[in-house]
ZABALO-316371 format. One record per residue (C-alpha): residue number from 1; residue in three letters; z, x, y. Coordinates in nm, 2 decimals. Layout:
<sites>
    i   aa      up    east   north
  NUM  ALA       Z       X       Y
...
</sites>
This chain:
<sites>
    i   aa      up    east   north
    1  UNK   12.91    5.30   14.47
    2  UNK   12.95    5.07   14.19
    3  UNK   12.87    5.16   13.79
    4  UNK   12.95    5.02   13.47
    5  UNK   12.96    5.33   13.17
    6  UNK   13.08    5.31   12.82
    7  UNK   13.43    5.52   12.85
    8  UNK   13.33    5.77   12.56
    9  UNK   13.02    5.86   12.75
   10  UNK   13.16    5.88   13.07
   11  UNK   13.41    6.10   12.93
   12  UNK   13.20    6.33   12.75
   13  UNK   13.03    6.40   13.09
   14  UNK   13.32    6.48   13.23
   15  UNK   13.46    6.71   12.98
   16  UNK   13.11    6.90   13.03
   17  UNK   13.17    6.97   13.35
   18  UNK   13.53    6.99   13.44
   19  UNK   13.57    7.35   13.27
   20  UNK   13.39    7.49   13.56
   21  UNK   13.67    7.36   13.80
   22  UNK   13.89    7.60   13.92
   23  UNK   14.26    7.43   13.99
   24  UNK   14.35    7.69   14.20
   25  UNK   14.12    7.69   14.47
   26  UNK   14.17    7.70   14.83
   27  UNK   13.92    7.41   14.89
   28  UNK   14.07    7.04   14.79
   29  UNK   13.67    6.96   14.71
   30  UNK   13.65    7.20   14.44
   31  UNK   13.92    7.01   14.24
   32  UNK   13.71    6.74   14.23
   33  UNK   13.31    6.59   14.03
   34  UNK   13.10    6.47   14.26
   35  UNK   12.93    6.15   14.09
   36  UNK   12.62    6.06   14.26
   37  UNK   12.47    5.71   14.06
   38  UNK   12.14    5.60   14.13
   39  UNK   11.88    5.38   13.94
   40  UNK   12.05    5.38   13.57
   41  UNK   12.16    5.74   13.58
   42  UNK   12.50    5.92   13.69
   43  UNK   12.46    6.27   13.81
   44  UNK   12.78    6.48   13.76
   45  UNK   12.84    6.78   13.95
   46  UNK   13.14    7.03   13.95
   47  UNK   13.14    7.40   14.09
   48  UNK   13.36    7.71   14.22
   49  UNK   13.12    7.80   14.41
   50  UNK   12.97    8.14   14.18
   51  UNK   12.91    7.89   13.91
   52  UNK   12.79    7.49   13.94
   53  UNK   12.71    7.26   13.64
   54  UNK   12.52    6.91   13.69
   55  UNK   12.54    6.69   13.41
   56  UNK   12.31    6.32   13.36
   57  UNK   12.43    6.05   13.19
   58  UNK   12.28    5.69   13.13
   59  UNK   12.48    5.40   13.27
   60  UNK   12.45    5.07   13.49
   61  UNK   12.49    5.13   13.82
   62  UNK   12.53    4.82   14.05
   63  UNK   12.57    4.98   14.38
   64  UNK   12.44    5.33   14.44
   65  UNK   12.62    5.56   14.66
   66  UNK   12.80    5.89   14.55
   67  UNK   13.25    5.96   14.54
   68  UNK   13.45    6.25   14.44
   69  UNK   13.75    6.20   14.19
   70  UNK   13.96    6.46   14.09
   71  UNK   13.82    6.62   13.74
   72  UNK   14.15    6.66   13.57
   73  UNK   14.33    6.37   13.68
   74  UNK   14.01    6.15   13.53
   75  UNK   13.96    6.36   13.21
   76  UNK   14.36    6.27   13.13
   77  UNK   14.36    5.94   13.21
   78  UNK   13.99    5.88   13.02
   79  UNK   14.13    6.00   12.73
   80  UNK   14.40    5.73   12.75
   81  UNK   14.21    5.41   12.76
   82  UNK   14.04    5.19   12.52
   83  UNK   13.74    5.23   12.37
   84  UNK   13.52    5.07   12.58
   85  UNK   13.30    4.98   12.95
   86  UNK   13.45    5.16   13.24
   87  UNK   13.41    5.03   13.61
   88  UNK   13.39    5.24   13.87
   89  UNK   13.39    5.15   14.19
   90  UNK   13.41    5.34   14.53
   91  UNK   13.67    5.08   14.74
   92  UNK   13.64    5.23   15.07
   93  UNK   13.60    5.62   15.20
   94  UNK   13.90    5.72   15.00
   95  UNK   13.99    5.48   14.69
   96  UNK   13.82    5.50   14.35
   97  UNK   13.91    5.19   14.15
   98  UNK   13.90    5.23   13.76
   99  UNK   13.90    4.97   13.49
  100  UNK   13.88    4.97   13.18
  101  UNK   14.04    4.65   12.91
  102  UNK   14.33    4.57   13.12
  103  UNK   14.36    4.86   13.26
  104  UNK   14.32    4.93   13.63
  105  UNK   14.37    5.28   13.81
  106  UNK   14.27    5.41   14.14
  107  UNK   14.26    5.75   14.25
  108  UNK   14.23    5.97   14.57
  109  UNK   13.83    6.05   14.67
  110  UNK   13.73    6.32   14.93
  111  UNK   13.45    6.24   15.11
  112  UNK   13.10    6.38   14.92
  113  UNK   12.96    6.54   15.25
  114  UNK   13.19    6.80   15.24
  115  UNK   13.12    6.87   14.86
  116  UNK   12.90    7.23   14.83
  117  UNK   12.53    7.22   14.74
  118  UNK   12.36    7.30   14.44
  119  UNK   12.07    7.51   14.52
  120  UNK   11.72    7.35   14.29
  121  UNK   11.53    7.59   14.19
  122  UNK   11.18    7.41   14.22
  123  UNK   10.94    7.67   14.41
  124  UNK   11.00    7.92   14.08
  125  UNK   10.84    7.90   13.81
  126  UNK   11.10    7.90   13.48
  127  UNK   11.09    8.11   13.14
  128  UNK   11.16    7.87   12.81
  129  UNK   11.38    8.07   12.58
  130  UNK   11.48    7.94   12.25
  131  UNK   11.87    7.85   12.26
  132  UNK   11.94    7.98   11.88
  133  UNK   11.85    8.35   12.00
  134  UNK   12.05    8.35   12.32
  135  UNK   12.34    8.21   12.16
  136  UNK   12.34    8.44   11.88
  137  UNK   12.26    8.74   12.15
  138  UNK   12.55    8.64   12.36
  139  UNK   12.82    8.55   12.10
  140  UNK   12.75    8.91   11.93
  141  UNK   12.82    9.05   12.25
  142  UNK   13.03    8.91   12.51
  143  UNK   13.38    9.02   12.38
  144  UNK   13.32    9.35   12.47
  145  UNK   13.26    9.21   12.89
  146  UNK   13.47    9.39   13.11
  147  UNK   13.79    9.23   13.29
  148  UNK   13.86    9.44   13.51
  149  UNK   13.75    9.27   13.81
  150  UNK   13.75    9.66   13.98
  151  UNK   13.42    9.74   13.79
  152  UNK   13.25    9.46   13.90
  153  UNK   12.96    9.53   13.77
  154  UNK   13.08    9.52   13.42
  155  UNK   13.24    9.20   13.48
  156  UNK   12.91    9.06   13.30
  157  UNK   12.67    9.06   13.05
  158  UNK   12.34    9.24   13.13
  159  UNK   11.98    9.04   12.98
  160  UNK   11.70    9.29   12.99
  161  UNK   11.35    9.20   12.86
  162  UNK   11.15    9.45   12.73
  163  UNK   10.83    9.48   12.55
  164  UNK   10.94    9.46   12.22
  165  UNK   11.20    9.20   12.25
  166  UNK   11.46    9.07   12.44
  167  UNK   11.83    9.29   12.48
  168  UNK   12.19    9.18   12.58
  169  UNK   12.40    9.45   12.64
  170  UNK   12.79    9.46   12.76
  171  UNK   13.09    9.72   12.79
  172  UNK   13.45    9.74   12.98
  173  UNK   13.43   10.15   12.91
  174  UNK   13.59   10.18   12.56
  175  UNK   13.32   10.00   12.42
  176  UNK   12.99    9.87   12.40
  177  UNK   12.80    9.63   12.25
  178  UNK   12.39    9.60   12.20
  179  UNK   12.19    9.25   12.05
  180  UNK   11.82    9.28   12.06
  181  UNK   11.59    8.97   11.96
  182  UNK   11.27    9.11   11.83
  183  UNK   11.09    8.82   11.87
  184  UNK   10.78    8.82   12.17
  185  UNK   10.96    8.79   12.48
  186  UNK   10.83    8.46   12.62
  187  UNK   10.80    8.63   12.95
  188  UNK   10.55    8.91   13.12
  189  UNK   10.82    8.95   13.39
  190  UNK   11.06    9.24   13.37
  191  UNK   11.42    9.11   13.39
  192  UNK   11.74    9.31   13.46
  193  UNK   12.01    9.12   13.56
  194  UNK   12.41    9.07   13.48
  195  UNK   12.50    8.72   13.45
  196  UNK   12.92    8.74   13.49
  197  UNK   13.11    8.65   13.21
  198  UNK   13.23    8.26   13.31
  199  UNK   12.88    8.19   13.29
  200  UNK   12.82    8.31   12.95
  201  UNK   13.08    8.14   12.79
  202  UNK   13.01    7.84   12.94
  203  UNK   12.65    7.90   12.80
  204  UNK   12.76    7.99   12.44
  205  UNK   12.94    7.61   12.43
  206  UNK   12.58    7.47   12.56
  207  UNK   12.35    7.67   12.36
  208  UNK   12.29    7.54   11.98
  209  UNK   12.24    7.70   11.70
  210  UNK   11.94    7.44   11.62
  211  UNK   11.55    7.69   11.64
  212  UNK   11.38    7.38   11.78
  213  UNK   11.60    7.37   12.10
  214  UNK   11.47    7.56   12.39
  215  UNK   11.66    7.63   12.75
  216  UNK   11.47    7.67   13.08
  217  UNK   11.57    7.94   13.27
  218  UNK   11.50    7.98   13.67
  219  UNK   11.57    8.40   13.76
  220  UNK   11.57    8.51   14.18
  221  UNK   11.72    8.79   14.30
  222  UNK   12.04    8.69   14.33
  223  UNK   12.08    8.36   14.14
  224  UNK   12.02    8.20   13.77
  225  UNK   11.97    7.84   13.67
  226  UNK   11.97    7.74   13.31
  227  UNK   11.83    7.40   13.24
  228  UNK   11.87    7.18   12.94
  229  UNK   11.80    6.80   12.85
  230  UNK   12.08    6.66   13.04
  231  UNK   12.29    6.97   13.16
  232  UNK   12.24    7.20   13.47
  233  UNK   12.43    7.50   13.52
  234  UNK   12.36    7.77   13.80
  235  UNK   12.53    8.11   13.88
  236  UNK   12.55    8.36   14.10
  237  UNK   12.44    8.70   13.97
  238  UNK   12.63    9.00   13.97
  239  UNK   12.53    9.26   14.22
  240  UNK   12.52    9.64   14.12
  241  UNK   12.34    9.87   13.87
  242  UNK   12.46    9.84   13.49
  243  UNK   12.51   10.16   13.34
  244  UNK   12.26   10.36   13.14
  245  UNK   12.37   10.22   12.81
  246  UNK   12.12   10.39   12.59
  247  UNK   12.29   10.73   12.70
  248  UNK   12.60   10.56   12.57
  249  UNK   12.49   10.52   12.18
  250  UNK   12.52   10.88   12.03
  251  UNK   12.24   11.06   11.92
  252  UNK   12.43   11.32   11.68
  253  UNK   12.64   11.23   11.40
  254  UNK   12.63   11.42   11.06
  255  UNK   12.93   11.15   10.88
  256  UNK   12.77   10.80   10.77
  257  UNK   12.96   10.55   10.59
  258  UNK   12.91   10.22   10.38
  259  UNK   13.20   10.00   10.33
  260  UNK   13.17    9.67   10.22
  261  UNK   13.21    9.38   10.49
  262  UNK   13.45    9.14   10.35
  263  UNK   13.69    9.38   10.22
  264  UNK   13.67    9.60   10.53
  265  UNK   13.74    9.29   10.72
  266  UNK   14.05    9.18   10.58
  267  UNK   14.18    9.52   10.59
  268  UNK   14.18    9.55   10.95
  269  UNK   14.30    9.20   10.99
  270  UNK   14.61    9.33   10.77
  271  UNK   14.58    9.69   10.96
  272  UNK   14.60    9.45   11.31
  273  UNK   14.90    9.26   11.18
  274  UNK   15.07    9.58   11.13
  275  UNK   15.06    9.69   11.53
  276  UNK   15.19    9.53   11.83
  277  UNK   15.07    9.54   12.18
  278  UNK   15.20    9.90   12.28
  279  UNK   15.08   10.02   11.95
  280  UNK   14.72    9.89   11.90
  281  UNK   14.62   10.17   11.62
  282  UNK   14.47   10.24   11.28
  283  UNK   14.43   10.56   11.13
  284  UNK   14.14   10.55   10.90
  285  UNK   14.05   10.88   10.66
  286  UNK   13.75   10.91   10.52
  287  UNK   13.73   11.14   10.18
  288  UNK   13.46   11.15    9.89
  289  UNK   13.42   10.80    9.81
  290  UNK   13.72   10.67    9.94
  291  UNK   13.85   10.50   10.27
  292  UNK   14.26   10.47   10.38
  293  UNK   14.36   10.28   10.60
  294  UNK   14.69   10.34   10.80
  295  UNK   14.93   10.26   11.03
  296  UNK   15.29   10.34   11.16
  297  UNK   15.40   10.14   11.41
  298  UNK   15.76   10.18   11.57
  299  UNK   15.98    9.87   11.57
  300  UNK   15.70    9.69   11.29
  301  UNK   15.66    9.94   11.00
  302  UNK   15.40   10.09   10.79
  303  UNK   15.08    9.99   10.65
  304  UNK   14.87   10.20   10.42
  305  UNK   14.53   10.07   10.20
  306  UNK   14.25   10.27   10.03
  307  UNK   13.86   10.10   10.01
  308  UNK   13.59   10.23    9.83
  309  UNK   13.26   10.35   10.02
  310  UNK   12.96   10.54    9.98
  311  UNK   13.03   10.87   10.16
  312  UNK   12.98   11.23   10.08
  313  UNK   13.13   11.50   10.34
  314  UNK   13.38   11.62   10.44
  315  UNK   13.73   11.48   10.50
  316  UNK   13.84   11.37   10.83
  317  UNK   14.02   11.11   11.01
  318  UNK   13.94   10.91   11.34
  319  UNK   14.16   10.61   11.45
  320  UNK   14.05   10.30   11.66
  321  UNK   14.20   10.02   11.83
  322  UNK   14.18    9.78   11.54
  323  UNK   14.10    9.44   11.76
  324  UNK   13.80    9.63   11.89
  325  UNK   13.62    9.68   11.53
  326  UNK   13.73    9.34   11.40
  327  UNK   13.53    9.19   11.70
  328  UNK   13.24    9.37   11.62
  329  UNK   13.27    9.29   11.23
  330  UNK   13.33    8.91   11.31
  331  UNK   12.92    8.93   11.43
  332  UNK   12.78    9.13   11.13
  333  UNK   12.54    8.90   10.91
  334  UNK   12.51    9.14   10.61
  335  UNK   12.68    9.24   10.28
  336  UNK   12.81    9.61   10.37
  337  UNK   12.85    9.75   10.71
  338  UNK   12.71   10.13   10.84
  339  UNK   12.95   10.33   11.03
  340  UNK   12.81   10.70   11.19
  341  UNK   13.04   10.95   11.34
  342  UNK   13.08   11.30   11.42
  343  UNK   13.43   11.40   11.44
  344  UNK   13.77   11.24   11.51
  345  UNK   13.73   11.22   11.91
  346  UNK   13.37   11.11   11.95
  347  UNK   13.26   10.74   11.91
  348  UNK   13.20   10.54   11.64
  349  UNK   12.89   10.34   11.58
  350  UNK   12.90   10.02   11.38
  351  UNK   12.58    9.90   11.22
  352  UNK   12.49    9.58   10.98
  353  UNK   12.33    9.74   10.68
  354  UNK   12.09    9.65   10.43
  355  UNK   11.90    9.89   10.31
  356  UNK   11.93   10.08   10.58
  357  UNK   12.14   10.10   10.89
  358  UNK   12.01    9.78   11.11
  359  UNK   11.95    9.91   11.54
  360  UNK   11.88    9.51   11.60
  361  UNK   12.27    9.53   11.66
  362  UNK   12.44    9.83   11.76
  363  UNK   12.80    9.86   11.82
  364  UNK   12.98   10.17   12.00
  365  UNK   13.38   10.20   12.01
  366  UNK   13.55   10.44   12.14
  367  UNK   13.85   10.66   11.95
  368  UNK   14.22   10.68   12.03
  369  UNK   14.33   10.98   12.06
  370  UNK   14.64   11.08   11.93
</sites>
């Protein structure tokens, strides 16, 4: 194999797929890209064998043929050389020759036979879903993924169709989080299924914001591909049964509250400076009209703040882990921000709020009890 690839290209690919390389695997191969180069294209692959990722790029290839080279080793030195053509060539079974300028490199290459397939996904027939909806869906969404790798089946984020619109859902147990997409669904097929989390992160770096950009996606039983102009990337889905998450989102709650978002978002940033890892908690109170904030935390100090907000009850105080609501406020896209509860020990739900509470995005925390 022989190409010839401007080096900012050729390094762009690589940076594309390279993130799905674990460097810790068990398997020499899995540190490595496969390049496979034929016609005037260079086909990119790198996997850890849950997830893969295929990336094209344009180039001149002179010999075609296919190597493995390790993906950080040529990401670092990429970075490194001149602005300008890179020649790659395989030299025998197990030398990759690099120049660039003056500058000539060569580097270890396993043999591609023993590199994993990538299973195509040509006998099904895909559903075309517009990126800007996915990407808003997951990003509102996939901080609230599970990491505990004992509840597997929460170690992802669950994409359920439904007649009126398409949901992502995800929860680690003291929290949940619900997007729904009320646009029509572009499919008649009912979907369940949990894509795991290093998927969706790698998705929310693919997926653009642009409305005119749509993504391909390819569903089985057990497997997703999602398919884009010059990217590739398939997963293994998570086994299991998601929990019911509708039973999750209360369905009593006599307290609701409007607070402003900005200003409610810069107190819990200054409530979250306040705590430290043992003591992740702020106390809020909620009287006629008025909202304090506080926080003792031992070895830190003390914080106290008071907001004004539409509320007419009674007064009562519920405290939350103050990380958990400023991911959920970080997603709202409106002026003031709805909060329902019941009491000091039952869940919170966070709303956006217009002129009325929004259920396109519904947020559920959990209290700490003190």
């Amino acid at each position: 194999m022989k190409i010839i690839i401007p080096k900012q290209e050729l390094l762009s690919a690589v940076n594309t797929v390279k993130s799905i390389v674990s460097q810790k695997s068990a398997l020499p191969i899995l540190s490595h890209i496969l390049m496979e180069a034929e016609k005037d294209t260079l086909k990119l692959t790198a996997t850890d064998l849950k997830v893969s990722i295929e990336c094209t790029v344009d180039c001149t290839v002179e010999v075609s043929g296919a190597l493995t080279v390790s993906s950080q080793r040529l990401s670092m030195i990429l970075g490194e050389l001149p602005d300008a053509d890179v020649i790659m060539e395989l030299r025998d079974t197990s030398i990759v020759e690099l120049s660039c300028g003056l500058v000539e490199t060569k580097l270890f290459s396993i043999s591609p036979d023993e590199y994993p397939p990538v299973r195509d996904f040509d006998d099904i027939e895909p559903i075309v879903f517009n990126q800007s909806v996915l990407k808003k869906l997951f990003q509102r969404t996939s901080f609230a993924i599970c990491t505990d790798q004992s509840r597997y089946n929460l170690t992802g984020l669950l994409l359920e169709t439904r007649s009126n619109g398409l949901r992502v859902v995800a929860t680690d147990g003291r929290r949940m989080s619900l997007a729904m997409s009320n646009e029509d669904t572009p499919t008649e097929r009912e979907i369940k299924v949990i894509i795991p989390s290093k998927m969706i992160h790698e998705l929310e770096s693919l997926l653009e914001d642009n409305s005119e950009k749509t993504v391909r996606v390819y569903l089985d039983e057990n497997q997703a591909s999602f398919l884009f102009d010059r990217v590739r990337i398939v997963t293994a889905l998570i086994e299991g049964n998601f929990p019911n998450y509708e039973a999750v989102i209360p369905k009593k709650h006599d307290k609701e509250v409007i607070v402003d978002l900005d200003r409610f978002t810069k107190s819990m940033r200054r409530a979250y400076a306040m705590t430290n890892d043992k003591f992740r908690n702020v106390k809020l109170t909620f009287s006629d009209g008025l909202l304090k904030l506080s926080v003792k935390t031992p070895e830190v100090g003390e914080y106290e703040e008071e907001l004004p907000i539409s509320y007419e009850n009674d007064t009562f105080d519920i405290s939350f882990n103050p990380l958990f609501v400023l991911d959920v406020l970080r997603y709202m896209d409106s002026d003031n921000v709805c909060i329902q509860l019941k009491d000091g020990s039952s869940p919170g739900v966070f709303k956006p709020y217009t002129e009325a509470p929004l259920d396109t995005y519904i947020n559920v925390v959990m209290p700490i009890r003190s």
